[in-house]
Backbone as CSV, one residue per row, in Angstrom:
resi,resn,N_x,N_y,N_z,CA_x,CA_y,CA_z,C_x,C_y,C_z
1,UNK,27.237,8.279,-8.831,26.092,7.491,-8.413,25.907,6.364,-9.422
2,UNK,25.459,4.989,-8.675,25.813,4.063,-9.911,24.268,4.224,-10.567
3,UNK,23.854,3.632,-11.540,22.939,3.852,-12.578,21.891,3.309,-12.317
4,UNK,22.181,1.931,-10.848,20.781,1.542,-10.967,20.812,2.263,-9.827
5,UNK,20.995,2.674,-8.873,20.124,3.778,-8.059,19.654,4.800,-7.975
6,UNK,20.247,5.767,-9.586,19.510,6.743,-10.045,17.800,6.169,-10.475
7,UNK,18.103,4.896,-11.424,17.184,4.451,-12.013,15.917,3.841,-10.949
8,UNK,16.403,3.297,-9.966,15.318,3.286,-8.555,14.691,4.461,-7.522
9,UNK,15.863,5.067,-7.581,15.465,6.664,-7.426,14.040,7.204,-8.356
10,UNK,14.056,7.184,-9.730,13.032,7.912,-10.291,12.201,6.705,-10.793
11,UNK,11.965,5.590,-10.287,10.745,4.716,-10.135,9.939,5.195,-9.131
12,UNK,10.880,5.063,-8.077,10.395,5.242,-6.718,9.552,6.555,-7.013
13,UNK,9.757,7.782,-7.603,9.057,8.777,-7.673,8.152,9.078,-8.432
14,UNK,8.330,8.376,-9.639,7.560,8.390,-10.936,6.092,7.147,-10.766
15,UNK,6.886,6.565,-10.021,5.398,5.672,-9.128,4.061,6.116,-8.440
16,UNK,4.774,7.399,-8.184,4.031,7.948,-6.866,2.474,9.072,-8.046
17,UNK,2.987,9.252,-9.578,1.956,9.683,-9.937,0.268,9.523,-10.184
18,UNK,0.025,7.929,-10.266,-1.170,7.670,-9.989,-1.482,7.812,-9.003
19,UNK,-1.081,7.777,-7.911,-1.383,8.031,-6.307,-1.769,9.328,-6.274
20,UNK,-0.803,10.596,-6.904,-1.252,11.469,-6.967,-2.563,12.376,-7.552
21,UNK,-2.955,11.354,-8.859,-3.797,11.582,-9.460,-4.760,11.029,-8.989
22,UNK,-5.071,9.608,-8.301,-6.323,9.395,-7.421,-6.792,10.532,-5.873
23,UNK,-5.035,11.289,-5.525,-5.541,11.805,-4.352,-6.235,13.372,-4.729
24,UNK,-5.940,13.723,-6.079,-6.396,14.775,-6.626,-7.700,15.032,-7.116
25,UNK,-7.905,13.887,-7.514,-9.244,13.668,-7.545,-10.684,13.404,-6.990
26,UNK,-10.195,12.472,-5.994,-11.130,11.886,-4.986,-10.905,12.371,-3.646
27,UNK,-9.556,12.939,-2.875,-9.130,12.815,-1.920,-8.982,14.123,-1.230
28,UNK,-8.172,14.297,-0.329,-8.449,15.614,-0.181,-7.818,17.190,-0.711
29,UNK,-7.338,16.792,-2.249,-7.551,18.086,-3.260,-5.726,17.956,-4.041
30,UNK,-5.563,19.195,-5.069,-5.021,18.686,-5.831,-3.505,19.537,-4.793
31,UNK,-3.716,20.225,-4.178,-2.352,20.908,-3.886,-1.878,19.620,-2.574
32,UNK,-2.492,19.030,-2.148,-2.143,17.893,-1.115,-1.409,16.890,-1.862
33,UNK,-2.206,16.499,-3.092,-1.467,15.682,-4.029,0.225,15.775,-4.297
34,UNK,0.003,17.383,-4.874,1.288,18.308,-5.266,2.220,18.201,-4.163
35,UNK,1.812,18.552,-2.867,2.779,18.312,-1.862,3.331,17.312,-1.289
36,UNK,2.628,16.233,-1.191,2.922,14.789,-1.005,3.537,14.379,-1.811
37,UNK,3.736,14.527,-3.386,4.582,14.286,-4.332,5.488,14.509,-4.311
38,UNK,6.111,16.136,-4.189,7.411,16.568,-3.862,8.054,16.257,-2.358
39,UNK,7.089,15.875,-1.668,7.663,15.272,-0.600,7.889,13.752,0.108
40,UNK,7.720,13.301,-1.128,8.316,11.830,-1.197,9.359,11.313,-2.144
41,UNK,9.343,12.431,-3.223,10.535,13.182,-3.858,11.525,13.400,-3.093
42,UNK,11.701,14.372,-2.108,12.748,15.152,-1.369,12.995,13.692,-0.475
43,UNK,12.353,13.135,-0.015,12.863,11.654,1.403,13.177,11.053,0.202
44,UNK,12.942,10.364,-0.843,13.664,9.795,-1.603,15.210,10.211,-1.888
45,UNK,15.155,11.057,-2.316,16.465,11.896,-2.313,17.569,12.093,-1.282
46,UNK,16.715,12.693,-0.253,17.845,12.219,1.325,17.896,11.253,1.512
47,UNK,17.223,10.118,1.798,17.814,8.527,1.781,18.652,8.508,0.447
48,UNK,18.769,8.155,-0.635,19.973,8.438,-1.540,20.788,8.699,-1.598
49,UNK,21.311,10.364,-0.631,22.075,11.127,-0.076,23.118,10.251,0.750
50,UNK,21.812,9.794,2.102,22.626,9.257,3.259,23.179,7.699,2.600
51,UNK,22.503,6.753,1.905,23.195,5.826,1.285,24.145,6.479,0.474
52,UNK,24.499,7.139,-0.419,25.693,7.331,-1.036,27.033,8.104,-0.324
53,UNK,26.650,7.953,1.115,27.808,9.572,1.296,27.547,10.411,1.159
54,UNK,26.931,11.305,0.413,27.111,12.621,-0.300,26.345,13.773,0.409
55,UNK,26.914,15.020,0.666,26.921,15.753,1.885,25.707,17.017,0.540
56,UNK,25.123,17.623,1.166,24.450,18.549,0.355,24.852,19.756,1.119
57,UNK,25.510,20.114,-0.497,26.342,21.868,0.032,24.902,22.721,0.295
58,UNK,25.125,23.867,1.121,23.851,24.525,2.278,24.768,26.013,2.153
59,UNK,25.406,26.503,0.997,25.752,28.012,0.901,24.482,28.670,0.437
60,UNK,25.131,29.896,0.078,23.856,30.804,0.111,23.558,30.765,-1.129
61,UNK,24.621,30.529,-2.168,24.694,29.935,-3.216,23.463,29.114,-3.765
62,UNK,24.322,27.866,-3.159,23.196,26.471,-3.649,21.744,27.088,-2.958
63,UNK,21.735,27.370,-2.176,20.079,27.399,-1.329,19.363,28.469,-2.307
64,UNK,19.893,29.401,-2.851,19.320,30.117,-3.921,18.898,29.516,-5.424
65,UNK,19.671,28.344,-5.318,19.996,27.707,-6.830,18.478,26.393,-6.308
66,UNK,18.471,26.092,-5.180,17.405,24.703,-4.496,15.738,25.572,-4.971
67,UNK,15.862,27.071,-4.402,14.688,27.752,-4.070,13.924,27.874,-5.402
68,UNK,14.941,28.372,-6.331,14.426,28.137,-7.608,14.098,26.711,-8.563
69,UNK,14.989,26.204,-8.312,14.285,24.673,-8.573,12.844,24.060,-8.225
70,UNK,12.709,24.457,-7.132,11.637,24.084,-6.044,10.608,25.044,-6.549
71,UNK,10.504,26.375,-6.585,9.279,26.781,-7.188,9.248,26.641,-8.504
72,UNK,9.982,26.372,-9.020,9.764,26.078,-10.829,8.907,24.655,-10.988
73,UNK,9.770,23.502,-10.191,9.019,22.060,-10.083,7.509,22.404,-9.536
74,UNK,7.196,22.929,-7.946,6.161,22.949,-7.608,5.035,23.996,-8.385
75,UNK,5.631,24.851,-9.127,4.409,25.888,-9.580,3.830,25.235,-10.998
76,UNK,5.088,24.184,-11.571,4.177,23.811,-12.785,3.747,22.347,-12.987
77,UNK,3.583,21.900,-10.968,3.231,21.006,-10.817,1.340,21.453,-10.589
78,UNK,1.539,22.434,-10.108,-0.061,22.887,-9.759,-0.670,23.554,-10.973
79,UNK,-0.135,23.707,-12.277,-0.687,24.473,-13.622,-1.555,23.107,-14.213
């Protein structure tokens, strides 16, 4: 992956934290925040995907290796 689309990749996401922190605050609560975050995260990521080619392995493997990622990011996104 070349370097500036990693590097637009985690603008694009790292952007999204004041948004999160106004919707946590004022809006309608902090786990909406949390979820909207990781899920503009994850479409960031599949557009990335589909621009680069790159196929995301779906064994039982990786999907065990995703699940844990995913509650580690989201549980100490809500601490």
């Amino acid at each position: 992956m070349p370097i500036a689309a990693a590097y637009l990749a985690m603008v694009l996401i790292w952007c999204t934290t004041p948004l999160a922190i106004k919707w946590s605050g004022e809006g309608p609560g902090y786990l909406f925040a949390a979820t909207a975050r990781m899920t503009i995260g994850a479409l960031c990521g599949w557009l990335l995907m589909l621009a680069t080619r790159t196929r995301l392995p779906l064994d039982y493997r990786a999907q065990r290796h995703y699940l844990a990622g995913a509650l580690g990011i989201f549980g100490a996104m809500l601490l």
